[in-house]
N, C-alpha and C positions, 0 to 999 in steps of 0.2 A: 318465578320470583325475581328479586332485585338483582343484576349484572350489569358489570362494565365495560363496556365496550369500547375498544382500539384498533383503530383501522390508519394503518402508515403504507409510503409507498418506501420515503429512503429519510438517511437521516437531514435533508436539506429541503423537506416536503415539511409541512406541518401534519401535524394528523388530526382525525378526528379522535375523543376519547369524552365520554357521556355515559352517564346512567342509562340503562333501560330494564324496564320491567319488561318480564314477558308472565304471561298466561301459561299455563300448561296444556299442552297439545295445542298452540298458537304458534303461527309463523310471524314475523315481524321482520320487514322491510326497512334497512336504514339507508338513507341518504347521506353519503358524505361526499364533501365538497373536498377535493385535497389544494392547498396552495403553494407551488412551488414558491419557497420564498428566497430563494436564496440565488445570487446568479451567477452559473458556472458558463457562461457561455464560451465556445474553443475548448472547452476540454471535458473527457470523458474519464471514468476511474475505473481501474482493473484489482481484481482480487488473481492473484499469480500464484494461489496454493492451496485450491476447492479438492473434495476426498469423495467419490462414489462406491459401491459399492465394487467397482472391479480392484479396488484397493484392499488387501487383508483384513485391516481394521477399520472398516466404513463399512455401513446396509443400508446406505441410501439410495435409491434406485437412482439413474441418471436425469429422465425428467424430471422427478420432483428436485434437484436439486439445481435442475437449470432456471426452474419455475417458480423456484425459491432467490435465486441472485435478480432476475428481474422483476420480480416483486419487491425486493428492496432495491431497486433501481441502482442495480449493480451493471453499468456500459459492457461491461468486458470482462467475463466472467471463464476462467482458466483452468482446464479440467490438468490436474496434477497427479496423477499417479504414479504409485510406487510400482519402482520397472514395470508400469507398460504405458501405451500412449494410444488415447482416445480423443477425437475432437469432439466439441462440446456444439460446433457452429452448426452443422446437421440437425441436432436435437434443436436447437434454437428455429433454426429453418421451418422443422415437423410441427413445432409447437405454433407456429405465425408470428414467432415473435422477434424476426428479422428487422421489423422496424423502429426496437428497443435495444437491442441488445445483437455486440457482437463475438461469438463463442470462438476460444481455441483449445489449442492442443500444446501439451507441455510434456513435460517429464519429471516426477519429483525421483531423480537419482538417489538411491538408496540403496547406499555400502551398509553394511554390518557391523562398523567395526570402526571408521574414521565421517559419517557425517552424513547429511540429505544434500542435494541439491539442486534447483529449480532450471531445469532447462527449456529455456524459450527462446523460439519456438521450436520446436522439433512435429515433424508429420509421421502418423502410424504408417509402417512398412509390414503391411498383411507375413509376407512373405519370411518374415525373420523371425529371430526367437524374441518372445515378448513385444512383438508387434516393432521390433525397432528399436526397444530400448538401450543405450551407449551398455556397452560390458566393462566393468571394473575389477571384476575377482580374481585377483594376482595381480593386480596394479596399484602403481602409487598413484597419490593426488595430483603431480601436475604432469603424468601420463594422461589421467584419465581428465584433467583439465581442457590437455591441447586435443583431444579426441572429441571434446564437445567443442571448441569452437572450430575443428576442423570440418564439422556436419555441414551436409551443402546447406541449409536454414542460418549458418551461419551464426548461430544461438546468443543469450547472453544467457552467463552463469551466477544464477542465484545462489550464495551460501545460506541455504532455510537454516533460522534460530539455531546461531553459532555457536550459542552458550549454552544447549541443552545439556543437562547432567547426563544424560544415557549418549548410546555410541551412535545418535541421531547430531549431536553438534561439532561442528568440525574444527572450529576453534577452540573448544572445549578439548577434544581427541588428539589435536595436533601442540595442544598445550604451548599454545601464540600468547606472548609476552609482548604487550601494547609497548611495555618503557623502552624494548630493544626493538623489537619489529624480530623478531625472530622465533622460531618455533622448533618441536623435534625435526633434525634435519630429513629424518625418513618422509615425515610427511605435511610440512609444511611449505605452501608455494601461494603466493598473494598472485595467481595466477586466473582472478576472477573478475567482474563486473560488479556486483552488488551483492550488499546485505538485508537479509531481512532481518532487520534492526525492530521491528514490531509485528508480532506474531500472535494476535490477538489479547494487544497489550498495547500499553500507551509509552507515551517518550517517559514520564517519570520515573516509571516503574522498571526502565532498561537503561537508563541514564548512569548505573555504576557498572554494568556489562557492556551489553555491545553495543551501545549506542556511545563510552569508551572508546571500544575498539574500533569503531568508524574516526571517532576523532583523532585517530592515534594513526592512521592509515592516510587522511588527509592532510596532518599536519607532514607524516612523511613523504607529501607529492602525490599522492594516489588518487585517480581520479576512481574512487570507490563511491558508489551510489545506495543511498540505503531504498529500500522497499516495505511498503508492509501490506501483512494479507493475513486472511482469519486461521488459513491452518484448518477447515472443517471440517471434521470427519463425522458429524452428525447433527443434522438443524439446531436437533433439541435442545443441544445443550453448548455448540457454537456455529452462531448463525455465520452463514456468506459476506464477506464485506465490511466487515468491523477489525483493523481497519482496511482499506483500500487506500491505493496509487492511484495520483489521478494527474493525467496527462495532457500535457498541453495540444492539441491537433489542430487549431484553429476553425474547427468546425465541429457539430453537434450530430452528425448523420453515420451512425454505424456501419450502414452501408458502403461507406467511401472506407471504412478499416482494412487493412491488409494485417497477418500476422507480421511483414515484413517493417510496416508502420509504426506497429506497437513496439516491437523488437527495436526500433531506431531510435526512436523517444525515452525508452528505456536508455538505451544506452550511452545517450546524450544529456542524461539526468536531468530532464526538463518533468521534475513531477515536483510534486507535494505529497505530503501522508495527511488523508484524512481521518480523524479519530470521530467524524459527527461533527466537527468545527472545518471550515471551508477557507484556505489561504488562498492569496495570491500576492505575489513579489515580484515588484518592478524597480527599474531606475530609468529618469529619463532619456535613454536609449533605449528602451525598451529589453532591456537584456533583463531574464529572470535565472532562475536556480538550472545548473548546471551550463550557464553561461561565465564570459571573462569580460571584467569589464578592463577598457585599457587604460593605462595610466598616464592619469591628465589631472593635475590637481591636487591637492594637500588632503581632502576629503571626495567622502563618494555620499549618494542619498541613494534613499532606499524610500518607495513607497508601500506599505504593509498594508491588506483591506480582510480583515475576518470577518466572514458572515455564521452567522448559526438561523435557523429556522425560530419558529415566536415558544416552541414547546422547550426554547435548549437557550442557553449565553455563552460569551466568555468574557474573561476575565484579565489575564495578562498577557502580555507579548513579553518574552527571554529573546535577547540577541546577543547570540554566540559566536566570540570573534579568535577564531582559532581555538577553538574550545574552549575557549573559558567566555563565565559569562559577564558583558560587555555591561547591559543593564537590563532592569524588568521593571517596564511601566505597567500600569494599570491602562487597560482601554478604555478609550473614549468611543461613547456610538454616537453615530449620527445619523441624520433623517433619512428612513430607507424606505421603497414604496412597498416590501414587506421584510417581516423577519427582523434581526436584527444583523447590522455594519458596523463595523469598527475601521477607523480608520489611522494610521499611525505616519508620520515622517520620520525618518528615521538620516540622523547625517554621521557618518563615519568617518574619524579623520584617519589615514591611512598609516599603518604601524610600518616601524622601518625594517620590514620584510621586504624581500621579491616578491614572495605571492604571501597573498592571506587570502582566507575563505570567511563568508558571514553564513549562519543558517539560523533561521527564526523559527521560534517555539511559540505557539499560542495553547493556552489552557484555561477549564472553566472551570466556576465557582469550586472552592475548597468543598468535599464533602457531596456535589453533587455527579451523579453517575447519569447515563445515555437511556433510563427507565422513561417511559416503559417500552420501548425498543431493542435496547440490548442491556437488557438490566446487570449492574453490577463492572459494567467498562464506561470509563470515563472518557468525557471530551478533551480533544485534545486537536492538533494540527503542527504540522512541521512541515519546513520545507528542505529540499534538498541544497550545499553550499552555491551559492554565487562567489565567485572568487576576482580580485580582484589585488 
């Protein structure tokens, strides 16, 4: 009988999506043509918090789950386990799919009692308990902080979904007060790298939590990075890559990735958050998000360019100048050779701070979600601050 059929690679492809009838006991053949329409060229996006089955609470075997991030044309797809550590780049190897996609190895650190946290990159040590994973039971948090960037990988430290109500969020645990910057003295230490500020969820929906508490950490000088990644711990029901970090390299070839690579970029906060909407932020020096720009002039510009694929839109750009918001135009598109472009100028006149930071929000249509790809999560994009 009648069905419809959806065949996607990522959310910045188009897809195909058509009726077809089939016959019973008949095979049927589709042709789909995919069009990348959208152009990320220089940079590739990473999901920093994927759950297979050597995790408790995941029974996803480990190929289908690698075979699942590059099928949604996920670059850099990061095997995250609770205390233990498996590389994912092997399995990508086994699979041939070396020239899509480049796998790592992480550690989603998981206390009982005060938080998760994403450590990248760290390498499996056969030889140790749990293949290598950092030990924390009887330690405080910036013990068990300076023990992760003490690893020869030299790691950055993710705080995964801070604001979780269970004993999985850390600034939740350590009961961190954005208006002081201060927390229980037992165990709070801003002793980190980045937040994941989006954990298969969009900026609006964390914009009174920890996307807060990023604002509250950078207005106090902190050079805090947010991230975001799906959190998956089963296809079904949350896919790979919704959303992903996507980083700037200057080049499109997996192959040239080092985990050492990823880990710098990271930590130098040259990303964006892709929610299915596609940023990029410049200023005529070319400095983007996690850049400084120096001070010369009464104002600074800003070039903003959001793409969405022809199945998706968006709608507004938010610019957020020391967290508050600045203004929110509607976007303007303009002639793209596919998909849809937005383009924005953007001129800031400089507040009389020593440093300010800008960070730009794009979001789509009121009401509409990422279906039928990631049905029920919305579009969205953000970028990490440029300060200036």
């Amino acid at each position: 009988g009648p069905h419809r059929v959806v065949i996607s690679h990522r959310p910045d492809w188009d897809i195909y999506d058509a009726p077809q009838t089939i016959a019973a006991g008949k095979d049927v053949t589709v042709a789909a043509d995919l069009l990348h329409s959208v152009d990320s060229t220089g940079v590739m996006c990473a999901d920093f918090h994927i759950h297979s089955y050597y995790s408790a609470d995941s029974s996803d075997p480990v190929p289908l789950k690698v075979t699942s991030a590059v099928a949604d044309g996920l670059d850099i797809p990061v095997s995250s386990e609770h205390e233990w550590i498996i590389d994912f780049q092997p399995v990508v190897r086994d699979l041939g799919l070396a020239g899509w996609a480049f796998g790592m190895s992480s550690q989603e650190l998981t206390t009982f009692s005060w938080g998760h946290f994403g450590v990248v990159p760290i390498n499996a040590r056969p030889d140790q308990v749990n293949r290598g994973a950092i030990p924390w039971l009887g330690k405080r948090p910036a013990e068990v902080f300076h023990d992760v960037h003490a690893q020869p990988e030299s790691p950055v430290l993710i705080v995964n979904h801070p604001r979780s109500a269970s004993i999985g969020g850390y600034f939740s645990a350590a009961d961190f007060q954005r208006t002081t910057l201060t927390g229980d003295p037992e165990l709070w230490s801003d002793d980190f790298d980045a937040v994941e500020a989006f954990n298969d969820s969009d900026f609006d929906s964390n914009r009174q939590k920890i996307v807060a508490d990023w604002f509250a950490l950078l207005n106090a000088g902190k050079r805090i990075w947010a991230v975001g990644s799906s959190d998956s711990h089963a296809i079904a029901s949350s896919p790979v890559g919704y959303p992903r970090t996507c980083l700037r390299f200057g080049h499109d070839d997996p192959g040239r990735l080092t985990p050492g690579a990823v880990r710098d970029a990271v930590r130098a906060g040259q990303a964006t958050i892709s929610g299915g909407l596609y940023m990029t932020v410049e200023t005529p020096g070319g400095i983007g998000p996690g850049g400084h720009i120096p001070s010369a002039g009464d104002s600074v510009d800003f070039r903003i360019v959001v793409q969405a694929p022809t199945w998706l839109a968006a709608r507004q750009l938010e610019v957020i100048v020391n967290g508050e918001t600045e203004r929110t135009l509607e976007l303007q598109e303009v002639v793209a050779p596919a998909g849809h472009r937005y383009e924005a100028a953007i001129t800031l006149t400089r507040p009389k701070k020593p440093q300010n930071w800008v960070v730009f929000h794009a979001r789509g249509p009121a009401g509409r979600d990422l279906s039928p790809i990631y049905p029920g999560r919305l579009p969205f994009a953000v970028s990490n601050p440029v300060f200036f």
